[in-house]
C-alpha positions as MATLAB code, in Angstrom:
seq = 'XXXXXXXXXXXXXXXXXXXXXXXXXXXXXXXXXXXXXXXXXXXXXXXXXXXXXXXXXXXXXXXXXXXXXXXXXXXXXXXXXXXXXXXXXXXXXXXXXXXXXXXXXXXXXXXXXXXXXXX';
ca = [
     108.301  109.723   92.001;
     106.876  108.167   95.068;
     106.960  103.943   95.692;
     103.555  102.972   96.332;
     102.983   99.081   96.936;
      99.686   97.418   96.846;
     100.042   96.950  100.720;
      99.590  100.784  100.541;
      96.652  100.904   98.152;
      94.932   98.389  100.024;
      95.118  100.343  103.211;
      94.308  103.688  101.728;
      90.861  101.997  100.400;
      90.400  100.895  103.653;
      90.638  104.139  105.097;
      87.826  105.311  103.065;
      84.981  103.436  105.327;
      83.850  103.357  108.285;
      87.199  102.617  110.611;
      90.180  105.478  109.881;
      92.690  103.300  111.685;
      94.287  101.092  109.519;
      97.859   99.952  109.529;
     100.160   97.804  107.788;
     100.798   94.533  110.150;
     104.668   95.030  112.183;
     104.212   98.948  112.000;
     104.062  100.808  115.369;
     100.615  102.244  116.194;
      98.293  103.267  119.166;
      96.695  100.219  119.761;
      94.387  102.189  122.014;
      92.027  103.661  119.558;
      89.397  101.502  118.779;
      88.110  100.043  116.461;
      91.336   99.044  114.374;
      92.356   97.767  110.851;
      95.375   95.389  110.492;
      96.642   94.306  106.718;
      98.838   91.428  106.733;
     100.231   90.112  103.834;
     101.279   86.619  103.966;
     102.737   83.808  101.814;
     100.520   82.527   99.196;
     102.315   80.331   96.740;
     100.451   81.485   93.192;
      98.654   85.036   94.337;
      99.460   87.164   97.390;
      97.050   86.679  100.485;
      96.117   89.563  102.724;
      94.564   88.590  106.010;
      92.842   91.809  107.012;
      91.844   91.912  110.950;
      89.520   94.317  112.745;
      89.748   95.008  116.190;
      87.245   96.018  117.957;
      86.129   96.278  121.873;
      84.767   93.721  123.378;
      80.893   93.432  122.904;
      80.997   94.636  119.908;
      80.466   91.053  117.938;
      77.635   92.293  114.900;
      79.740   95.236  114.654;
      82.615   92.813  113.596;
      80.665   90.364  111.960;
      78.471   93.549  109.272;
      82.486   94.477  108.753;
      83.826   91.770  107.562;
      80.801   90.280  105.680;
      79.475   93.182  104.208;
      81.407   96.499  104.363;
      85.199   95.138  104.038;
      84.089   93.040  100.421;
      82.374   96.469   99.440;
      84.968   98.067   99.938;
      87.459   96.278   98.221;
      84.803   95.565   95.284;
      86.594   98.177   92.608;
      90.077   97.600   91.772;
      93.582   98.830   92.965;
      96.154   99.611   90.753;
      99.291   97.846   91.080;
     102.377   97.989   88.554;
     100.317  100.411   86.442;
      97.438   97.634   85.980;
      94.011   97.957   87.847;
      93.356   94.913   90.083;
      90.751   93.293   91.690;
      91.566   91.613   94.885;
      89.192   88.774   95.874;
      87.603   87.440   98.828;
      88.880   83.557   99.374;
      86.019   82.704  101.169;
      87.806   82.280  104.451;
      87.348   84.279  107.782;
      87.843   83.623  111.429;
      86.501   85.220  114.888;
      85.460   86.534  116.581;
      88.078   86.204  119.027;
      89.496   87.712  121.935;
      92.908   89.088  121.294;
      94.455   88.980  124.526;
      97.397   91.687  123.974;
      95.096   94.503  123.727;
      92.188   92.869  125.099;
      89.921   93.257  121.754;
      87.934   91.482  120.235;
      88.522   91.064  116.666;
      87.702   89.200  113.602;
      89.980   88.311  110.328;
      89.253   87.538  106.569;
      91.397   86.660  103.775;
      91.489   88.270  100.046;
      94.060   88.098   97.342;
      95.777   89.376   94.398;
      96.487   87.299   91.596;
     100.242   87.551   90.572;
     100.978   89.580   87.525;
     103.398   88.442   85.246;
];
C-alpha cells in the first residue's frame, strides 16, 4: 500500500489543467520550464493552509491573474480524498501578485485555500 498525503492529491489535481509543472514547495525541480505550480503548505492553527503560487514569465500578468481567479478555484471545486474521507478544500479569499520573483526572474502570483482538520 502506497502513502498518499493530501499535499499529493492536491498536486495531482493540479496537474490536470492547464500548467503540468507542479511541485511540492522545498522539492528540487527545473525552475526553467515555465509556467510553474508551487504547493506550500503552511501553519494554520484550526485547518491546514496551502498557498499555491504560479510562476510565470514576465508579461504574462492576465495569464496569472485568469489562473488564479478562475481556473485554480475550478479546479480545486470537487473534493480530494484524504484519510479515506472526500474533502473540499476552500478558497480563503486571499491572494497576492503579481510579483516579480527575483530568483528565477518570474513573475508569479499566490492564493491561499484550506482543508478543514478532520478529527
Amino acid at each position: 500500500m502506497s502513502f498518499i498525503t493530501f499535499d499529493t492529491e492536491i498536486i495531482t489535481r493540479l496537474k490536470t489543467g492547464s500548467i503540468k509543472n507542479v511541485f511540492l514547495f522545498g522539492d528540487s525541480f527545473d525552475r526553467s520550464v515555465k509556467p510553474y505550480v508551487v504547493v506550500k503548505p503552511i501553519a494554520g492553527g484550526d485547518r491546514e493552509l496551502y498557498q499555491i503560487i504560479v510562476h510565470a514569465a514576465i508579461g504574462m500578468q492576465d495569464f496569472l491573474k485568469e489562473y488564479i481567479l478562475r481556473k485554480l478555484p475550478a479546479l480545486l471545486k470537487e473534493p480530494l480524498e484524504t484519510e479515506g474521507k472526500m474533502v473540499t478544500v476552500r478558497s480563503t479569499g486571499s491572494w497576492t501578485g503579481p510579483y516579480v520573483d527575483e530568483g528565477d526572474n518570474t513573475l508569479a502570483m499566490s492564493r491561499d485555500f484550506y482543508k478543514p482538520i478532520i478529527l
